[in-house]
C-alpha positions in Angstrom: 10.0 113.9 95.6 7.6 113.3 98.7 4.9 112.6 96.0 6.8 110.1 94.0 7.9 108.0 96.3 4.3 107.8 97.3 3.6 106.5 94.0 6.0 104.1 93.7 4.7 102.8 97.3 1.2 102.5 96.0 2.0 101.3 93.0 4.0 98.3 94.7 1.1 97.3 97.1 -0.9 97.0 94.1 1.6 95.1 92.1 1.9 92.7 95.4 -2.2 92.4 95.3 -2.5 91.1 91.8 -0.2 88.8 92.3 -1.5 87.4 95.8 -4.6 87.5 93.3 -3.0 85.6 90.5 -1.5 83.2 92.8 -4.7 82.6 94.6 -6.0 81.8 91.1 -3.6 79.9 90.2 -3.7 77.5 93.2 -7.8 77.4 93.0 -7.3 76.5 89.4 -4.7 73.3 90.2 -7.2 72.4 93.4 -9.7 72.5 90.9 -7.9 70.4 88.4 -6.9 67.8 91.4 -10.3 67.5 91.7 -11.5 66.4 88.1 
């Protein structure tokens, strides 16, 4: 059980980073749209 909820704990940081990702992206691309 030890190992599972190990996964699910890596699997949520990685779920948190793409979407830190995404939203980074996703504000870059509206700066970037400001801009033009």
């Amino acid at each position: 059980t030890d190992l599972w909820a190990y996964d699910d704990l890596t699997h949520m940081q990685r779920v948190q980073e793409e979407r830190a990702k995404s939203s980074e992206f996703t504000e870059a691309s509206h700066h970037l749209r400001s801009l033009i």
